[in-house]
Structure formats: structure tokens, C-alpha cells
N, C-alpha and C positions, 0 to 999 in steps of 0.2 A: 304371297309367294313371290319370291325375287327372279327376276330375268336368268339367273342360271340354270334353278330348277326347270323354269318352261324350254329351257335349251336342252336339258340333260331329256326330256322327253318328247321333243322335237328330232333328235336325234337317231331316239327307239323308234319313234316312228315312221323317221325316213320322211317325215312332211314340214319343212319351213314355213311359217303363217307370215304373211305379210303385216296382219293384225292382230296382235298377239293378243288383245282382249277376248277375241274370238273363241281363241283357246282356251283363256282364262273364266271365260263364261261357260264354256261347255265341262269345264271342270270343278265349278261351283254347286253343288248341292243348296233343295230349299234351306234345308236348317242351319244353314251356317249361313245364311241371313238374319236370322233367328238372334245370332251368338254376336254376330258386326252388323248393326243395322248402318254402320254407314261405309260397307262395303258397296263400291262404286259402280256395280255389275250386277245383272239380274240374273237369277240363276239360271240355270240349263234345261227346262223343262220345254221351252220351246224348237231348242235347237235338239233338243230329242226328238221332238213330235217332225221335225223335217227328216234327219237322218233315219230314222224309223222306213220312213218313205224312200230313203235313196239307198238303203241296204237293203231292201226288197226290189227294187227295181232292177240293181245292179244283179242279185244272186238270179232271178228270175230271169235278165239277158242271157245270165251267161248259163243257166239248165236249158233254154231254147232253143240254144246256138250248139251247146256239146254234147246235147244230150237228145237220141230219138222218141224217149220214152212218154207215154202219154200222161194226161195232163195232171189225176188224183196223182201220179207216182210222184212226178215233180214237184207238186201242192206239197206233201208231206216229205221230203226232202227238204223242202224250203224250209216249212216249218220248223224242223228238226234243224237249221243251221244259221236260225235268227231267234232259236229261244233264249231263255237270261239262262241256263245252263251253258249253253256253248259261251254265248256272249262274254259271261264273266272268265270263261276259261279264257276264250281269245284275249284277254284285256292281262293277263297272264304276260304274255308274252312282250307286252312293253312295260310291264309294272305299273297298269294304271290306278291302280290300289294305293299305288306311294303319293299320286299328285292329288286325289279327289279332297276337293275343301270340304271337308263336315264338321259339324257341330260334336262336342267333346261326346256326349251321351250318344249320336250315329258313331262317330268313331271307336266305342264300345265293343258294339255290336258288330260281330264278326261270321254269324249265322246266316241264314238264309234272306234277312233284311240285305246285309251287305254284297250279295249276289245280285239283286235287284238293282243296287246303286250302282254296281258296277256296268252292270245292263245296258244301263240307260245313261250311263255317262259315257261306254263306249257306242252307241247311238248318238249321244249330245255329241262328239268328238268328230262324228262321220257327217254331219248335220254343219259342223263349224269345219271342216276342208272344203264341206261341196260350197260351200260360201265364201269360202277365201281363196280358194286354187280352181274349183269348178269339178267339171264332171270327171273327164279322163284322170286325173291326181285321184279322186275320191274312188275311182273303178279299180286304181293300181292299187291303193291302200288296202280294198277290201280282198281282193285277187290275194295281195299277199298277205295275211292275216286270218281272213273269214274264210275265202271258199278252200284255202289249202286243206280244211278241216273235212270237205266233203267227202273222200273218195274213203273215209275212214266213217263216219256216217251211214253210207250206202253198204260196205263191205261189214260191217257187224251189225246193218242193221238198227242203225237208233233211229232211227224214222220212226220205229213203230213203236209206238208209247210201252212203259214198262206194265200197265193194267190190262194193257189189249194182250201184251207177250203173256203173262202170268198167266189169266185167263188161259188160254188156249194151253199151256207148258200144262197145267193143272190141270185140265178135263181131257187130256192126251193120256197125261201121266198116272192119275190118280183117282180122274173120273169124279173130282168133285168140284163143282163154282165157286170161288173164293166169295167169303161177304165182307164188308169191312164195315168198324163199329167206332164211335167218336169216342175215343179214350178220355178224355181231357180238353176244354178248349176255354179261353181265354186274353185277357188283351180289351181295348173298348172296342166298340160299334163297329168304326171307321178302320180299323185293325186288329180286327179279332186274329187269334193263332189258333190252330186244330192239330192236335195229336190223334192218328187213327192208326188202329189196327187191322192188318188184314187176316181173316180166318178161313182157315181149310178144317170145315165141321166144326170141332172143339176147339183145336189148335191155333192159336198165334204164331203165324208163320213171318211177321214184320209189323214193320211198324215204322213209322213216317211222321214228320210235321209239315205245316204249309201254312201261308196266309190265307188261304181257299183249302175248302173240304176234298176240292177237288186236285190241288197240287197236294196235298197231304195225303190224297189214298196211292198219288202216280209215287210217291215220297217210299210208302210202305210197300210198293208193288216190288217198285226197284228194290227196296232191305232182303224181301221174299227170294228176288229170284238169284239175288247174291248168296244168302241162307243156303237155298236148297242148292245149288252149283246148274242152275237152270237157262 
């Protein structure tokens, strides 16, 4: 990637790197290792595993500080605005989908694999400021990007996972416990895929995929409670 591209997204970001590899490394995916073995950078997996740690720090100061509310309320807030659902959405907003290096066959895949690289490469991103500019740079960045997202979180309620909502929407509404059933599943060991469906009695009321049994039922819970207008 040439020095203009990393400018054209230094830009969006509103964060100049001193060390522009820094950047470049948090924008590298494993498998485009894979494709340039003698690409000069190791990829971003590290610099994930740090910013991981300083976008939880940082959302956690700032629910402490703004917010009186007791501790499970804010745990699930949190949760709800460091998952790779928001993440990927937040990454959105500077177009980091245009810079990520992948491999031809990741850059394919446009589904739920690609929401994950996104995730975690806006994680690698947060992980290579707080290393190049430090803490207050990396607190401004998430301020404006990540926690703008909260008050929109809290007022509709996405905290509370879409299987706990159904649930309860369902034994309110219709008086009966959703079950949900492995439709399809697929992929090797190390990456299996799960298509589930959720049922009210007979009925298929949604239906979901996930890398996990368990992202694929919250997958079908959310299809459900779009379905019925719940």
C-alpha cells in the first residue's frame, strides 16, 4: 500500500502516525501473509490483543465517570459497544474495509467472516495509536468513533442480546419458549459454520448463521424479532 493510501485514512481518522508501519501493521490481516511471504510486517493479531485491552479501559472510564448506574448495567453496555457488530459498523465510518490487506480468497468473503476482520482490525488500529500517540490521542479517537454509538445502544436497548429479547417478546406475547434446531452446519474443525433455526411450537420463525452455535441462534433470534415486528 503506498503512502497516499495510509494518508487518505490518516485523514478519516483524524490520527497522524509518527510510524507509519505501525499503521500498516494493524492493517495487515494473517492471510495476506499467506499470499506475500516477504511482506516486511507481521500481521495485526498482536496489536489487536493490546487495543482490545485499551477500548475496554477507555469505554469503562468513561461509563464510571458519566454514568451512575450500577455495575451488571454497565458490564452489558460495555459489552453491547465493543462487540464485532458495532465494531465493524464503527469501522464504517472511516472506510476501513478499503485499507484492510487480505489475502484474494478473505477478500471474497463479504459475510460474517468479513465483520470479524473488521473487528479486529478496528481493535489492531486502536492498539497501534495507543503505541504511537499514547493514551489521551487513543481516548479522543474512541470518544469520537466508538462511544458516540452509546446513547443509541442504551435508548433502543441493544444491550440486551436478541435471544434474551425473543424469549421474553414470545412467552409475553404467545405464551410459548422458542427452541432452536441446527439447520445445516459446515466448514472444517477449526471453522465450522452453523445455520439455525428458531421455532415457536411448529413454526420457523428465523433463522441465523454464525461461526458458533451460539452466534448463529442470537443470528436467528434477531431475523425472528424483525419477522414478527417485535
Amino acid at each position: 500500500m503506498d503512502s497516499s493510501r495510509l494518508s487518505e485514512l490518516e485523514k478519516k481518522t483524524g490520527v497522524e502516525f509518527k510510524n507509519k508501519d505501525l499503521l500498516l501493521q494493524a492493517l495487515t490481516h494473517r492471510s495476506y501473509l499467506n499470499e506475500d511471504p516477504k511482506w516486511p510486517l507481521d500481521h495485526n493479531e498482536r496489536l489487536e490483543f493490546l487495543g482490545d485491552a485499551v477500548l475496554e479501559l477507555v469505554v469503562t472510564d468513561y461509563l464510571y465517570n458519566n454514568y451512575p448506574n450500577p455495575e451488571g448495567e454497565m458490564t452489558n453496555w460495555r459489552a453491547a459497544i465493543v462487540n464485532s457488530v458495532m465494531l465493524a459498523k464503527v469501522s464504517s465510518k472511516f472506510d476501513l474495509n478499503e485499507y484492510v490487506l487480505l489475502s484474494r480468497g478473505e477478500a471474497k468473503d463479504v459475510g460474517r467472516a468479513r465483520q470479524y476482520i473488521l473487528a479486529n482490525a478496528i481493535e489492531a488500529l486502536i492498539g497501534a495509536i495507543y503505541l504511537d500517540q499514547g493514551y489521551d490521542v487513543t481516548d479522543e479517537f474512541i470518544k469520537k468513533f466508538v462511544i458516540t454509538e452509546l446513547p443509541v445502544i442504551i435508548e433502543d436497548k441493544l444491550y440486551r442480546d436478541p435471544k434474551s429479547r425473543f424469549q421474553e417478546e414470545a412467552q409475553e406475547r404467545v405464551g410459548i419458549t422458542p427452541t432452536y434446531e441446527v439447520l445445516k452446519e459446515w466448514g472444517p474443525d477449526h471453522a465450522r459454520n452453523f445455520d439455525i433455526g428458531v421455532f415457536l411450537g411448529e413454526e420457523m420463525v428465523g433463522r441465523g448463521e454464525g461461526l458458533s452455535k451460539q452466534e448463529a441462534q442470537q443470528a436467528a433470534a434477531e431475523s425472528a424479532l424483525t419477522k414478527k415486528g417485535w
